[in-house]
C-alpha positions in Angstrom: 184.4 180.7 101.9 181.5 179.7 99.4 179.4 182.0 98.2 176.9 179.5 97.0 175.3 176.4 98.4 173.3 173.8 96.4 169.8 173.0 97.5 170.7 169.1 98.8 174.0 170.7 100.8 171.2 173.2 102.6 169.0 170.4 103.7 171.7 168.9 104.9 172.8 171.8 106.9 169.5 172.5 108.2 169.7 169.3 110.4 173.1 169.9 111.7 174.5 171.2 114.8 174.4 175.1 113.7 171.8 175.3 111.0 171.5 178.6 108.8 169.8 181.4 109.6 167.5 181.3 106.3 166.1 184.7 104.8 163.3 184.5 101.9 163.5 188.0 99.4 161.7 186.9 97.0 161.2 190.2 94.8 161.2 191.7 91.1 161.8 194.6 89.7 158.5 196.5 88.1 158.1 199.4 85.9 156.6 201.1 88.1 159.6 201.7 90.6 160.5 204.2 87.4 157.3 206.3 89.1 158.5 205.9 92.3 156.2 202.8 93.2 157.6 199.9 95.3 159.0 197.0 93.2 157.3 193.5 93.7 158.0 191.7 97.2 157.4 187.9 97.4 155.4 188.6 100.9 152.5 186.7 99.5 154.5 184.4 98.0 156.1 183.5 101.2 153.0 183.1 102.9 152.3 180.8 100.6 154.7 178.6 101.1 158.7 179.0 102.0 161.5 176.8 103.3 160.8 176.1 106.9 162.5 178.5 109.2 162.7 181.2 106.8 162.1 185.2 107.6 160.8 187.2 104.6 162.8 190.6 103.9 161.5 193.0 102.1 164.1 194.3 99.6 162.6 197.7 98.9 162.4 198.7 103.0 165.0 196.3 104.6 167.6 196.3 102.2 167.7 199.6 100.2 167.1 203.5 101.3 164.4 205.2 99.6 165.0 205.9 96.0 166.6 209.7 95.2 169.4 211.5 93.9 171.3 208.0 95.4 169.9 206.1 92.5 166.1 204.0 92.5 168.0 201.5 95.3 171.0 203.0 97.4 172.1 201.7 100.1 169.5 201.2 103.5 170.6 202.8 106.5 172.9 200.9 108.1 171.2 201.7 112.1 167.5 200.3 110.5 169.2 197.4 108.4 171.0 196.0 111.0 168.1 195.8 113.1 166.4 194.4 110.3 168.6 191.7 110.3 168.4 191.2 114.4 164.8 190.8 113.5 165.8 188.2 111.1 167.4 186.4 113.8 170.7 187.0 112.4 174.0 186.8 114.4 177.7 186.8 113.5 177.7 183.2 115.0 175.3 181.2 112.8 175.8 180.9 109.0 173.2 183.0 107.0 171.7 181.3 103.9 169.6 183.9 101.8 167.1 182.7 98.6 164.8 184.3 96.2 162.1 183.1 93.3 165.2 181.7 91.0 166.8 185.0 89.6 169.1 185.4 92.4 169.2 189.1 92.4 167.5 190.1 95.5 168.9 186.9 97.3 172.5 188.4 96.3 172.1 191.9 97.3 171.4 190.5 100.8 174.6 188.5 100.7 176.5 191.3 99.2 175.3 193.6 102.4 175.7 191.3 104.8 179.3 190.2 103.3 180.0 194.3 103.2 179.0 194.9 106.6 181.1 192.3 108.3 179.1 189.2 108.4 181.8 186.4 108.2 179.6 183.1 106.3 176.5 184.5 103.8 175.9 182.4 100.9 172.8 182.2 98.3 171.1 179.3 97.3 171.7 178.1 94.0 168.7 178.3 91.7 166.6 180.0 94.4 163.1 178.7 96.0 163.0 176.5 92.3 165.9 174.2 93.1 164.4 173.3 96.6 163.0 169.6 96.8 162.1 169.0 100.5 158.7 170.4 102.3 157.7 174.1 102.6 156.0 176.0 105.8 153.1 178.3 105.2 153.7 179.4 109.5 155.4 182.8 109.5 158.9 182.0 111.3 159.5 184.5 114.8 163.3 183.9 115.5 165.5 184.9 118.5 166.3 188.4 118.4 170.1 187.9 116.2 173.0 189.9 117.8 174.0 191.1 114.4 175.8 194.4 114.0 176.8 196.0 110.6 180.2 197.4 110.5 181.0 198.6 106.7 184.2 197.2 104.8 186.5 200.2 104.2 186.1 198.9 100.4 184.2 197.3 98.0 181.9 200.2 97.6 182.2 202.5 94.7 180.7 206.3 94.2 179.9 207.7 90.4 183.1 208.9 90.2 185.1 206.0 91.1 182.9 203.5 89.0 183.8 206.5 86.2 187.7 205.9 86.9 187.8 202.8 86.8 186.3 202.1 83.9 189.1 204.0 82.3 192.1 202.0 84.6 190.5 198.7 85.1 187.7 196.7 84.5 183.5 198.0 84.9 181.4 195.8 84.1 177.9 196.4 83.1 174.9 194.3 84.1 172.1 195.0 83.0 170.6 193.6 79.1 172.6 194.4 76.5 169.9 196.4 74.7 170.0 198.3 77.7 173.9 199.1 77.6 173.7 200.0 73.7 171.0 202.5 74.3 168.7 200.6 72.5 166.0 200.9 75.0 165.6 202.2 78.4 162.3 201.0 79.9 163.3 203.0 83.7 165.8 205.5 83.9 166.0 209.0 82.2 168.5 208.1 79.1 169.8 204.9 77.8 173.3 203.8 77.2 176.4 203.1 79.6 179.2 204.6 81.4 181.9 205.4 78.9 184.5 202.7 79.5 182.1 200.2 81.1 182.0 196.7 79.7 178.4 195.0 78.7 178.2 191.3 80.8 174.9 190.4 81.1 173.9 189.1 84.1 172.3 186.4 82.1 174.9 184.9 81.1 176.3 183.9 84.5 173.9 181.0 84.6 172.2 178.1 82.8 169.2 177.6 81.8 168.2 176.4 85.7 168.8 179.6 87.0 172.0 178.2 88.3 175.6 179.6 88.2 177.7 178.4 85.4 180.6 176.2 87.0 183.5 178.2 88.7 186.0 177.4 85.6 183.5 178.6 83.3 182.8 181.8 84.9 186.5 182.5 85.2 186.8 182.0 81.5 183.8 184.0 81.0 184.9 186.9 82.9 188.5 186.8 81.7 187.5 186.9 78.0 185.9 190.5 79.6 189.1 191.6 81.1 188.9 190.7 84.4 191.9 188.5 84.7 195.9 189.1 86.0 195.4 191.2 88.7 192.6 193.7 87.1 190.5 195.5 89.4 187.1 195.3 88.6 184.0 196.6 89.8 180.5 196.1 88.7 177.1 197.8 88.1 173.4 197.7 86.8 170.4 199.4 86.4 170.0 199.7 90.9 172.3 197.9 92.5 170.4 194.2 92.8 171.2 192.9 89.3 175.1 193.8 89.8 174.9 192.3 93.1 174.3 188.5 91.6 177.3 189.7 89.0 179.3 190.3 91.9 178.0 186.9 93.4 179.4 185.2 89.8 182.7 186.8 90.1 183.1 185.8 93.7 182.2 181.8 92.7 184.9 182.6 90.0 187.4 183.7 92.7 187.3 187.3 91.5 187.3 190.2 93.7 184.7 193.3 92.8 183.6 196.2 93.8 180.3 197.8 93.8 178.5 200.7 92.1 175.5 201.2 94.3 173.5 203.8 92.7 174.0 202.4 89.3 172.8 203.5 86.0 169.6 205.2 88.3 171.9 207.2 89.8 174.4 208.0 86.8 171.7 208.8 84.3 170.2 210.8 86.6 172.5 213.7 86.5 172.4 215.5 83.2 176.2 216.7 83.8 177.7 213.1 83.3 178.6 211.8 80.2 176.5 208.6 78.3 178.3 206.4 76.1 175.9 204.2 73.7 176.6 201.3 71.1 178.5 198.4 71.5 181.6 199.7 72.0 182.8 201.0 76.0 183.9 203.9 74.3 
């Protein structure tokens, strides 16, 4: 199954016979979520203007829990997300299409979800809202009620102490900038630095300069050249739990399997008792 679908492929879909459910999450991360503050939502934005037929979801309320000791985005409950997604008109029988701005963060953490919780066909549209040439709607879209129901993979997921293991046996990867991962600067959280054992791989680098993902050879080479190749296991993680989601995104357009770190660097760095590697170097 695709993760991704070009912007030409979706319009093509959207005249067929089962069209996408489409989902707008346009959002951005501000500094001040480090106070506690909501992060950016595209709702005005979407108002604006938005591929016709699209819901808005609001990242911050739909598709994470309120930030604590979980880290600044943890997982939503799973009760109020899947009726989030009813609301969005979503059903297991209808494809689901999902798109942000162009970074492809938020617009991945709604396909990893979905993909975690059992929906069988979620992809993101390359190169978000920016790579779409037909018309947009400024009418807010009302769908059918969806039938959805989220039923959690019984992996995939990782706590702070499995992302800490496996840094040691396989492969972490770290998302976030690489200033970020040296300890160089720390703009949100408590301390900089990284897990000791974790990897730096920018989530930059997984695309071009359109905001679209590198070609699935490329990524493969990309994330071998890391470690993740013959068989590794690998799991992934970032400042929240949105920027390691489009990681996981790249690795799955590269045919690699990954798990996810959820509460992230917010939730590591929060806890005084856990060790913080910094430099270059895993450690």
């Amino acid at each position: 199954m695709n993760a991704i679908i070009s912007a030409p492929e979706l319009a093509s879909e959207l005249t067929g016979e089962n069209p996408p459910v489409l989902l707008d999450v346009r959002w951005q991360l501000t500094l001040a979520a480090a106070a506690g503050a909501p992060s950016f939502d595209g709702r005005a934005e979407y108002a604006a203007g938005h591929i016709p037929g699209a819901v808005f979801v609001d990242l911050d309320r739909e598709l994470a829990g309120a930030p604590g000791a979980a880290g600044r985005h943890p997982l939503p409950d799973l009760a109020e997300f899947g009726a989030a997604m009813r609301r969005a008109g979503v059903t297991a029988g209808r494809p689901v299409v999902v798109y942000d701005g162009g970074q492809g963060w938020a617009a991945a953490r709604a396909w990893w979800l979905l993909r975690w919780t059992g929906h069988p066909d979620v992809r993101v549209l390359d190169g978000g809202l920016s790579a779409w040439r037909g018309e947009l709607s400024t009418g807010e879209t009302t769908p059918p009620e969806g039938d959805f129901e989220p039923v959690p993979a019984a992996t995939g997921l990782l706590d702070a102490d499995a992302a800490a293991a496996l840094a040691r046996s396989g492969v972490l990867l770290d998302a976030r900038a690489a200033e970020r991962y040296r300890g160089d600067v720390e703009p949100i959280d408590r301390v900089g630095g990284h897990i000791p054992g974790a990897v730096s791989a920018p989530t930059t680098e997984n695309v071009g300069p359109d905001g679209r993902f590198l070609p699935e050879e490329e990524l493969r080479a990309r994330f071998k050249a890391l470690g993740a190749a013959d068989g590794a296991q690998v799991g992934v993680y970032c400042g929240s739990g949105v920027s390691a989601a489009h990681e996981a995104l790249a690795l799955a357009v590269a045919g690699i399997p990954a798990e996810l770190y959820v509460g992230s660097w917010s939730q590591w760095s929060s806890d005084p008792s856990r060790p913080v590697a910094v430099g270059a170097d895993p450690q």
